[in-house]
N, C-alpha and C positions, 0 to 999 in steps of 0.2 A: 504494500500500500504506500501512495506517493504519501512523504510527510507537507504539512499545511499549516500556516500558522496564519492567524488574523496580520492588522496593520496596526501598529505599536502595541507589537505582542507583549513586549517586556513591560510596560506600563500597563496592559490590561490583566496580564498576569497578578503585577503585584496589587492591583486594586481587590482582583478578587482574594487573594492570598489576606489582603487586609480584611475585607470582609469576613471572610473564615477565621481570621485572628479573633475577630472581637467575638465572634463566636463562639470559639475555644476558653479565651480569656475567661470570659462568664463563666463555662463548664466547671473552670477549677477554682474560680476565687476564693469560693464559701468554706473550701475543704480547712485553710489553713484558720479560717476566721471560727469555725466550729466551739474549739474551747471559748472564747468571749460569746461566741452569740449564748453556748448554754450557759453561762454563769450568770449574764446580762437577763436572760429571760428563765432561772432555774428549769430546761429543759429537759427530758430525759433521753435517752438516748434513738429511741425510736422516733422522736421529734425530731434528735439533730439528723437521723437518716434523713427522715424525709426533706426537710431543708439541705441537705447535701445534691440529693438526687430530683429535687424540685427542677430544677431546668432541665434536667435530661429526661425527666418525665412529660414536659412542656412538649420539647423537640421530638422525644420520640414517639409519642403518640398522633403527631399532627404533617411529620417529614414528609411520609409517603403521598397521602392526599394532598399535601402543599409544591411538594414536586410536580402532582400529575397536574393541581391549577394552573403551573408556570408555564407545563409544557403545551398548556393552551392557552390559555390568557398573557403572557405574556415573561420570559421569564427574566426580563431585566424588572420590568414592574414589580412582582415577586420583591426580590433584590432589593427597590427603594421603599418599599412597604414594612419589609423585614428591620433594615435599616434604621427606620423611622420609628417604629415603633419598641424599639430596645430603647431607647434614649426615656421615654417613661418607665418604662417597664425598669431599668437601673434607679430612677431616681427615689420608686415608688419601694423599692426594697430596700435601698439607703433610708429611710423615712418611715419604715414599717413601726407603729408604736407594739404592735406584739408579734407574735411568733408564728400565728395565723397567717397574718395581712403577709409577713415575710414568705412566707409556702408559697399563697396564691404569688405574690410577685413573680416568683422563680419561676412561676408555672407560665407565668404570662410572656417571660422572659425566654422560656424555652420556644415558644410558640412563633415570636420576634426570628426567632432563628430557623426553624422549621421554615418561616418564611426566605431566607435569606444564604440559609446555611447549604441545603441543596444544590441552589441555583447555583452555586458556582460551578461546583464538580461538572453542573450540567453545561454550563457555558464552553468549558473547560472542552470536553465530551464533542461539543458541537462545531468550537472554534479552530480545534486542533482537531488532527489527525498522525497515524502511524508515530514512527520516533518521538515525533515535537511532541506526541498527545503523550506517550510513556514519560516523556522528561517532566514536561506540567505537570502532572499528575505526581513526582515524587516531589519534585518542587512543593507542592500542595499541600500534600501530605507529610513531611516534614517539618514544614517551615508553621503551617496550621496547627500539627499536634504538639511542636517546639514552643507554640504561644503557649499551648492549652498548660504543658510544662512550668513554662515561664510565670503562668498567673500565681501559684503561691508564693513566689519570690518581691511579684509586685506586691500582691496582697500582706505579705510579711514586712515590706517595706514601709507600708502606709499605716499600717498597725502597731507602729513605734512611735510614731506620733499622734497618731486617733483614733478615734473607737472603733466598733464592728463594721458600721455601716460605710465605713470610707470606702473597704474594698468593693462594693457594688457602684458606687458613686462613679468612680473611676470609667466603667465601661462608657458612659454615655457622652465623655466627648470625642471617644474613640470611634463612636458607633456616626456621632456628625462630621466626624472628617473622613471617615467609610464613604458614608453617603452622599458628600462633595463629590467625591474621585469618581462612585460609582456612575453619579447620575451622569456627568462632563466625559466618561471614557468608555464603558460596558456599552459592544454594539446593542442593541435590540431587535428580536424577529427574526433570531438567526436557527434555520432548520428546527421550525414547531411547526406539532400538531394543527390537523382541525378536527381529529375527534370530539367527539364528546367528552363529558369529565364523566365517571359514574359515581355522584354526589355521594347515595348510599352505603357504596364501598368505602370512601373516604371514612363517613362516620363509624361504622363498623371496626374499621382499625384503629382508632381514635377508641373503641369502648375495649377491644383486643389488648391492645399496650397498656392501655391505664390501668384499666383494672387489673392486670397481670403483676404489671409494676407495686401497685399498691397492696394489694394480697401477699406479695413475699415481705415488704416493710411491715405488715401488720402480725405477722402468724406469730413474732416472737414476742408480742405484746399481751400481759397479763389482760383477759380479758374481751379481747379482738379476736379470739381464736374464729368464732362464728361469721363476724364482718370479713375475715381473710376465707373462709371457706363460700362466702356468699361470692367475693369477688373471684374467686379461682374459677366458679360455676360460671359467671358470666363469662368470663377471659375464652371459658371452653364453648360455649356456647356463640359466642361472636364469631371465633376460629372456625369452627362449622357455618356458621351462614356466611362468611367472608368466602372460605373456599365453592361454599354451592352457588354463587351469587357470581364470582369470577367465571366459574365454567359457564354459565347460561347465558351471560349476557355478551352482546357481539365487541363492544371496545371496554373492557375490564381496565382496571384501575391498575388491577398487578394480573399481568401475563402471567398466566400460569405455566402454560408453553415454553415462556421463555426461559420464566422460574428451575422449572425443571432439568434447565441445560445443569451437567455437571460444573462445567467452567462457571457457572452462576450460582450456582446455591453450593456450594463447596465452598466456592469463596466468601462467599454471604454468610455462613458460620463460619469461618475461620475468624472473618473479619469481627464478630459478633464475642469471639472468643478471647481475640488480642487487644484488642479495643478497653474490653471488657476490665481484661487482667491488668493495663496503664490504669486506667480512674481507678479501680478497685484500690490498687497499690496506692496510688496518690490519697483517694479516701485513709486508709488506713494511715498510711506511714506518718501523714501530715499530723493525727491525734497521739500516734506513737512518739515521735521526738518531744512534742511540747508537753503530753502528759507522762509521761515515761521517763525522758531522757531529761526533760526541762530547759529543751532549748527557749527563745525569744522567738517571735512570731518572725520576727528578718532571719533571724537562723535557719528559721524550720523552712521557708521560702529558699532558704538558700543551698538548704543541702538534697536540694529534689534536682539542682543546676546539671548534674551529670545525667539526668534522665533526658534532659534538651538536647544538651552537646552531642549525647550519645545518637538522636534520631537525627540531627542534623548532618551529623559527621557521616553515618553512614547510609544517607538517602540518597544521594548519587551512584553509591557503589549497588546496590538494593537496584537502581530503574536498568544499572546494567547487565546486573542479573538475570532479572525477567526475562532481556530482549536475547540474551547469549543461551540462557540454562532455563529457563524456563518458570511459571507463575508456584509451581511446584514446590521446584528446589528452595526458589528464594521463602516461601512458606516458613517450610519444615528448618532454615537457617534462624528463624528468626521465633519460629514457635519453641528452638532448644536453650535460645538466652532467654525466652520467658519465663520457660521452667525452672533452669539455671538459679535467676532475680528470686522465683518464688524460695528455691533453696535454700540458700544464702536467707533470704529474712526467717522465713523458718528454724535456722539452727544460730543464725549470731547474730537477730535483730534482739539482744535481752538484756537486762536493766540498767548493767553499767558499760553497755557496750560503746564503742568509741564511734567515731565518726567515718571510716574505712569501709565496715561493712554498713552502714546506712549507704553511704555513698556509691559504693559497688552496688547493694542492692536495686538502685535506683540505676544507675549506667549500664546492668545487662537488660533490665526491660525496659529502656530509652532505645539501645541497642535492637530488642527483639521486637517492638513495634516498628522500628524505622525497617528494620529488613523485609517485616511482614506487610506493612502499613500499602504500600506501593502493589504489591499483586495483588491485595486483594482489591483494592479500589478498581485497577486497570484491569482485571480477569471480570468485575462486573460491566463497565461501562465497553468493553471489549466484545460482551455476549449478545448487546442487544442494538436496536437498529436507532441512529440518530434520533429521529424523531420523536422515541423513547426515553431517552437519554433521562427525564427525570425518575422515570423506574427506576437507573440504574443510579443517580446517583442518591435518590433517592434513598435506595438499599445502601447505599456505602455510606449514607449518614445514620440509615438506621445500625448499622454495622459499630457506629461506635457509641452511639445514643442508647440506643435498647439495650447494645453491652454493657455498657456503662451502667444504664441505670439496673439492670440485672444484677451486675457482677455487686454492683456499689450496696444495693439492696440486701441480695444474696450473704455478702461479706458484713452488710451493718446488723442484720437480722442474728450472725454465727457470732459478730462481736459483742450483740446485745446478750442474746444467751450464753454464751461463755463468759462475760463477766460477771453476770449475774448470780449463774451456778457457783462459778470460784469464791464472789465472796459469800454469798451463803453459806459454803464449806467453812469458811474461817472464821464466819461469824458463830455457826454452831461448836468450831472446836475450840474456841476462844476460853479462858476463864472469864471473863466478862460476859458471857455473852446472857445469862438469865439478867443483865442490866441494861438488853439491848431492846427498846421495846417495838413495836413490830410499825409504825408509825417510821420509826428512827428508822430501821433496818429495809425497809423501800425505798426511802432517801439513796441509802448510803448503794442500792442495789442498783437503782432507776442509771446511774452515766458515771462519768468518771467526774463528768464537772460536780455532778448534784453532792456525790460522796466530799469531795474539795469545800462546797458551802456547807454541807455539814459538820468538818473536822471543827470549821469555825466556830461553831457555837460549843463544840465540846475541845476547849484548846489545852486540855488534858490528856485526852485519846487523838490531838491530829496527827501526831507521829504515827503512830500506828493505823490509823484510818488512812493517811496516804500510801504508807507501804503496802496495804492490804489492798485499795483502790491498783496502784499499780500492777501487783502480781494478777491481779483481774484481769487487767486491762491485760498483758501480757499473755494468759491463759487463754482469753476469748480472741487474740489475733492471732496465735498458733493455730487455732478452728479456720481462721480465715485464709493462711497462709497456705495448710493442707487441702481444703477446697480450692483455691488457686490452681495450683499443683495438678490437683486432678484434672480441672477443665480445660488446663492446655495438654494433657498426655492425652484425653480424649480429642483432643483437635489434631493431635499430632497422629492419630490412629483414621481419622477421618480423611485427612489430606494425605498423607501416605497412601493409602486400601482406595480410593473414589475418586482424586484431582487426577486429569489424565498427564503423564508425563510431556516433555517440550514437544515431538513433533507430532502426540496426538494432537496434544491443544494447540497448536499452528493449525492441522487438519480443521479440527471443530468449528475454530472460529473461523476459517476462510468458507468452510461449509454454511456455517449460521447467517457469515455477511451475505452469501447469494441468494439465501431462501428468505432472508430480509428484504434483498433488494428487488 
């Protein structure tokens, strides 16, 4: 395939690249600001999930049907809409007076992006072609997931001189000089649809994601058991008329046809996997250093730095992989430093650990999303026909958004219950503990922050309430570190056994482009 590039490729590149930053940026602000938001509003820990995974809940419930809007309505419009409206959506979660109004912000925030976040890949998708489209694309994906990186280091920076809400504040004038660039540079009407939208569908997957996402945040909450089994039943029950509703109707929302390619939905879980296992780690490790380790909020921002460098450094080497060895190999390269990253935090992320292995933990899955990041984006936008394009990149945001808020969910839900069990154990084998009364001992259970505003009022027992709080903490991230572990050896079994090796997948896709065209 000839390669093609628009006219001031390098400036529309970086506009979208910016647009996808401020995207990103949001993704990971909250992670590092989590200790102050719970102290500031005595949170418990399945609150600060949700406010973690609030915007990835926004974006990924709303990506796919806001994809397939673009790829008919227009998908630079898309773009200045998405743009547009982050800039409330930031200011409105800087300004949140409870912990509520903060959730929905994030939600709305996520939505902001759904609108904005897609369109580029798809731009990307439609603008380029052959080589130039494989370079874009790691460009993109690097430099995009390098922000998403990057934002604890802001957020830790702003957090030494002001409260919680500064790190939200910060996106919205990021998000008006997006939207300058965007509107003065990004062709419009470049190879879109005139189908139809299928409105239906969109909603469907909007009730698919959400409830899914929020069913894993609830199951480990005393009390929610029933609310998390209502929403698991819808999640199933939308999945069923989503997939009956694709087959019947003649321009579906999501090709199921195309779904089906291997090169497509192989990638689409891997992507889903590694995506997944970056935020997870970033969720976790950001509460690790500063409740554990007791770094400063610019510390804990600063020592996730090797997780950027590492996707950045090696994103170039990564899109030349793909094009020499294939979507495959570069995978299974990049899925063995995640496992790797998970390893390492699993055995020497522990209480007086030094800064080496934080550091390394974080630089092999910098490393193993930049090598992975790249095929799987270009193995979906590869499988399906232009005109499509937001299907695909649709998928490649859901790819990091439903992972994300999955894996973040998944891993808050293992940290919630694992701290909780651990310090119950110590609270029951404690000599103190028939003085512990059962009021106190939910406090000290419910987060790591709520245990910390606790010791306070007993500044007798805070020595030991913080030891006991940490070893908790510690406890329920080994749960999350070994579920990691798992869901990428299961990724690595998936893409070894089902991703076709290089010259089938050359085959596939030159096959797919004909019967497209």
């Amino acid at each position: 395939m000839e390669a093609t590039a628009p006219k001031r490729a390098g400036a529309v590149l970086a506009t979208l690249i910016l647009v996808a930053g401020v995207a990103n940026l949001n993704l990971s602000v909250a992670n590092v600001a989590l200790p102050d938001i719970g102290k500031a509003f005595d949170a418990g820990q399945t609150t600060l999930n949700l406010v973690a995974v609030g915007y990835s809940l926004g974006l990924a419930t709303s990506v796919l049907y806001l994809g397939a809007l673009g790829d008919r309505h227009g998908r630079k419009m898309m773009l200045l809409l998405g743009m547009g409206l982050t800039i409330p959506a930031s200011l409105l979660a800087g300004f949140a007076p409870s912990i509520g109004v903060l959730f929905v912000a994030r939600v709305v925030g996520g939505i902001a992006a759904g609108m904005a976040f897609p369109t580029t890949l798809a731009l990307i998708t439609a603008l380029w072609s052959g080589a130039e489209r494989t370079k874009s694309i790691a460009l993109w994906s690097a430099l995009g997931g390098g922000i998403s990186a990057l934002g604890p280091l802001v957020a830790g920076a702003l957090l030494e001189g002001f409260d919680w809400w500064s790190v939200f504040i910060v996106s919205a004038p990021l998000a008006a000089i997006a939207l300058f660039f965007a509107r003065r540079l990004v062709p419009a009407h470049v190879n879109e649809t005139t189908e139809p939208v299928d409105h239906l569908g969109g909603i469907l997957t909007i009730a698919l994601v959400g409830s899914l996402i929020l069913a894993i945040n609830l199951a480990p909450e005393p009390g929610k058991g029933t609310t998390a089994v209502i929403l698991g039943i819808i999640a199933l029950a939308a999945t069923g008329a989503f997939i009956l509703r694709q087959k019947r109707i003649p321009n579906p929302l999501y090709d199921l046809r195309i779904a089906a390619r291997p090169t497509f939905w192989v990638a689409a879980l891997a992507g889903i996997i590694v995506f997944g296992s970056l935020m997870g780690a970033m969720f976790i490790g950001q509460q690790f250093v500063q409740n554990v380790l007791g770094y400063s909020t610019f510390q804990a921002g600063l020592a996730i730095l090797p997780g950027a460098i590492g996707m950045i450094i090696v994103a170039p080497r990564s899109a030349q992989l793909v094009e020499s060895r294939g979507s495959r190999f570069t995978l299974l390269i990049g899925f063995c430093f995640c496992l790797l990253a998970f390893l390492v935090m699993l055995i020497l992320w522990e209480e007086n650990a030094s800064y080496v292995p934080v550091g390394l933990g974080y630089l092999l899955m910098g490393v193993g999303v930049g090598f992975a990041g790249t095929p799987a984006s270009r193995s979906l936008t590869g499988s399906v026909p232009v005109i499509k394009a937001g299907m695909a990149s649709g998928t490649a945001d859901l790819q990091r958004d439903l992972g994300g808020a999955i894996m973040q969910s998944i891993f808050g839900a293992l940290l919630t219950a694992g701290y909780a069990k651990s310090f119950s154990e110590q609270i029951a084998t404690s000599p103190n503990a028939s003085n512990v009364s059962e009021k106190v001992q939910n406090e000290l259970t419910k987060s790591f922050s709520s245990a910390a505003n606790t010791a306070q009022q007993y500044p007798e027992y805070a020595q030991a309430i913080a030891g006991a709080a940490r070893k908790s903490f510690l406890d329920g991230g080994d749960w999350t570190y070994a579920a990691g572990m798992i869901a990428v050896a299961l990724g690595i079994c998936v893409v070894f056994f089902l991703f076709p090796k290089h010259d089938v997948e050359l085959k596939l896709l030159e096959t797919y482009h004909a019967e497209d065209a």
